[in-house]
C-alpha positions as CSV (number, residue, x, y, z in Angstrom):
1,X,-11.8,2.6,-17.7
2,X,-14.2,-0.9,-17.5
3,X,-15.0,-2.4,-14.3
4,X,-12.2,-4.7,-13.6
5,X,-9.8,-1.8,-14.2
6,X,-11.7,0.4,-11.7
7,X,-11.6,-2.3,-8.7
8,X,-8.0,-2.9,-9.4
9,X,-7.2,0.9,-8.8
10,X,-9.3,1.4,-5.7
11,X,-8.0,-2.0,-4.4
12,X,-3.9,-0.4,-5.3
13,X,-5.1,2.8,-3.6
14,X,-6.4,1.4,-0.6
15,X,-2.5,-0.8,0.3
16,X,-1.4,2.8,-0.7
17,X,-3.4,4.5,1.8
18,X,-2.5,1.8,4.8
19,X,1.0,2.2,3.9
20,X,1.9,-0.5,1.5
21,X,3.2,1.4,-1.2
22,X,5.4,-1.3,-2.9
23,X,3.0,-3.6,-3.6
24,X,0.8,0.2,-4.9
25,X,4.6,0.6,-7.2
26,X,4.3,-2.5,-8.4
27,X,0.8,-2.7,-9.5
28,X,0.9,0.4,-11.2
29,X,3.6,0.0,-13.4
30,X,2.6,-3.7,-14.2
31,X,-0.5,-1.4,-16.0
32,X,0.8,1.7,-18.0
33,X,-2.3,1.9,-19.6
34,X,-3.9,3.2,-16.3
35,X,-0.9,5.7,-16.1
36,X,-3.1,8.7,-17.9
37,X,-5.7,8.6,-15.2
38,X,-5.2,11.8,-12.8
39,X,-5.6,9.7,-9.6
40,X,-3.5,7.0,-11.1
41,X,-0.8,9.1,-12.3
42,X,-0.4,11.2,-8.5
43,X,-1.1,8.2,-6.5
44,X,2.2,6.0,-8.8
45,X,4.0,9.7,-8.0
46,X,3.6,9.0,-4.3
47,X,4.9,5.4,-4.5
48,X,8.0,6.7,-6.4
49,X,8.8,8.9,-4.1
50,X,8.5,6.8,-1.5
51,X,9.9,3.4,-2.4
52,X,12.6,5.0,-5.0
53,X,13.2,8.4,-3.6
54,X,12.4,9.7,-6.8
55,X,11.1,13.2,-5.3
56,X,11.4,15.5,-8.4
57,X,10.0,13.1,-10.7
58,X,7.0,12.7,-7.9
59,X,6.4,16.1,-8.0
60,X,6.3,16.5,-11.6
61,X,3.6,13.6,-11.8
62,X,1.0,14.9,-9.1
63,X,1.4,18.6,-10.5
64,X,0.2,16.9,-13.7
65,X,-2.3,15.7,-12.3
66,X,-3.2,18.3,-10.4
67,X,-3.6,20.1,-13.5
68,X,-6.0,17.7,-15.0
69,X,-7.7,17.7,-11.8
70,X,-7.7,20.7,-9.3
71,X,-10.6,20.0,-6.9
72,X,-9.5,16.6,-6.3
73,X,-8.1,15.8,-2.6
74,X,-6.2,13.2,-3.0
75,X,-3.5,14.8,-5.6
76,X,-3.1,17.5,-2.7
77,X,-2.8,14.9,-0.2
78,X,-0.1,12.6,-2.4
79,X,1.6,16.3,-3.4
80,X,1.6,17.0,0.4
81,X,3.4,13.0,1.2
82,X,6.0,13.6,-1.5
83,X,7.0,17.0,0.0
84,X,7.2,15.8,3.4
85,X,9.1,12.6,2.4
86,X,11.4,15.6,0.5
87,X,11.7,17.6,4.0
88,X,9.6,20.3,2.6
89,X,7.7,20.7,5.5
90,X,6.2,24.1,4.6
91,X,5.3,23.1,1.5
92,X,3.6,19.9,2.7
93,X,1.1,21.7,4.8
94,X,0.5,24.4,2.1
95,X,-0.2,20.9,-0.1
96,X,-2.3,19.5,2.5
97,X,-4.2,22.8,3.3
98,X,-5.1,23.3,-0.3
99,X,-6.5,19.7,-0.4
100,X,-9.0,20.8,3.0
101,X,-10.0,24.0,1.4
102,X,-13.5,24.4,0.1
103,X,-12.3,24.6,-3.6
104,X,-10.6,21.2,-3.8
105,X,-14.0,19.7,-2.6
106,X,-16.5,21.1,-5.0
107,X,-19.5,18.6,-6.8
108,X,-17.5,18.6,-10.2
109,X,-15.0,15.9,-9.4
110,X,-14.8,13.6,-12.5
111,X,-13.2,10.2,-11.7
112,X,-12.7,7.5,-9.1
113,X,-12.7,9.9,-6.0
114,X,-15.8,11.2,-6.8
115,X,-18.2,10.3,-4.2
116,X,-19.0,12.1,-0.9
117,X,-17.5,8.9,1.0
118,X,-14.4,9.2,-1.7
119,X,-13.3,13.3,-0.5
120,X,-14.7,12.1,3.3
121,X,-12.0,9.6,3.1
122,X,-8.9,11.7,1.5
123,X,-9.9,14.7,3.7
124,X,-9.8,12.1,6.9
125,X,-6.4,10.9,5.5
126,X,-5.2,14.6,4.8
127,X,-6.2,15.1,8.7
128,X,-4.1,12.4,10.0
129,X,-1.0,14.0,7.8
130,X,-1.6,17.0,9.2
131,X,-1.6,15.7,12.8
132,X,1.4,14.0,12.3
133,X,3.5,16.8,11.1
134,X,2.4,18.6,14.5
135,X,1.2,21.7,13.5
136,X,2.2,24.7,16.0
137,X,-0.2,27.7,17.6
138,X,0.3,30.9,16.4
139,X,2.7,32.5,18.4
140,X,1.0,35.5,21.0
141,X,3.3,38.0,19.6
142,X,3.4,37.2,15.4
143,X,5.2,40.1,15.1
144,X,8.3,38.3,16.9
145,X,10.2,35.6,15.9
146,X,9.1,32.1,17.3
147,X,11.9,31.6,19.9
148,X,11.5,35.3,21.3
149,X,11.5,34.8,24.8
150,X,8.1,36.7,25.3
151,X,6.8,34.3,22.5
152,X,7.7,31.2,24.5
153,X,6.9,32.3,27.9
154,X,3.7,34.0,26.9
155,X,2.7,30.7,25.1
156,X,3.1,28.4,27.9
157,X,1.2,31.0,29.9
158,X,-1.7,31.1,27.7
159,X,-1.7,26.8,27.2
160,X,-1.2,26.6,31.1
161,X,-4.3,29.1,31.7
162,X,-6.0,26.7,28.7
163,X,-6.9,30.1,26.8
164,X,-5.4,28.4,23.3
């Protein structure tokens, strides 16, 4: 990938990352020679998804890449969008998870999201996913369903008394 190719896809990523991901489906597919790069490849899966509903064929493309690629973030973090856009909400924050671990962030990450600022930025992004999905507590009792009325009284209790 020369120089002007590498500023193009870091300029696509970052409209993909503040939520343009039109003008991110259009720029990618204008360049199918860029298609073979990991990052390339899940961040085009995310904008299928997205702006085509194309959720299969999104998941397909960012578990390729995943497989080219395993400790970087950002196929986690697209993986994670594409299964929350799919209503797989469990599945999302398994993706999302993954992409915080320790082993997605290792020193041996070969392409464009390489740098310390690069996994900074995805794991900030991965975050604000996270966040938005509105993870829940534990329950006090995990041996009882969620709704079990000890469950719910118990964990207003406890968030009342600030003790979780």
């Amino acid at each position: 990938m020369d120089n002007s190719q590498s500023e193009t896809v870091q300029r696509v990523i970052a409209a993909i990352d503040r939520g343009d991901t039109l003008e991110g489906l259009i720029s990618l597919e204008g360049v199918p020679s860029l298609w073979e790069i990991p990052v390339v490849k899940s961040y085009l899966a995310y904008c299928k998804a997205r702006e085509r509903g194309q959720y299969g064929e999104g998941v397909r493309l960012c578990l390729s890449a995943l497989a080219a690629e395993p400790h970087n973030p950002a196929h986690h973090l697209n993986l994670g969008r594409i299964h929350v856009l799919g209503r797989q909400k469990a599945k999302a924050i398994a993706a999302f998870r993954k992409g915080l671990s320790s082993d997605a962030v290792t020193n041996n990450i070969p392409g464009a999201e390489a740098t310390a600022d690069g996994r900074a930025r995805q794991q900030a992004l991965i975050l604000s996913e996270l966040r938005r999905l509105g993870i829940r507590k534990r329950p006090p009792f995990p041996s009882l369903p969620r709704d079990h009325r000890l469950n719910r009284v118990f964990g207003k209790l406890l968030t009342a008394l600030q003790l979780r």
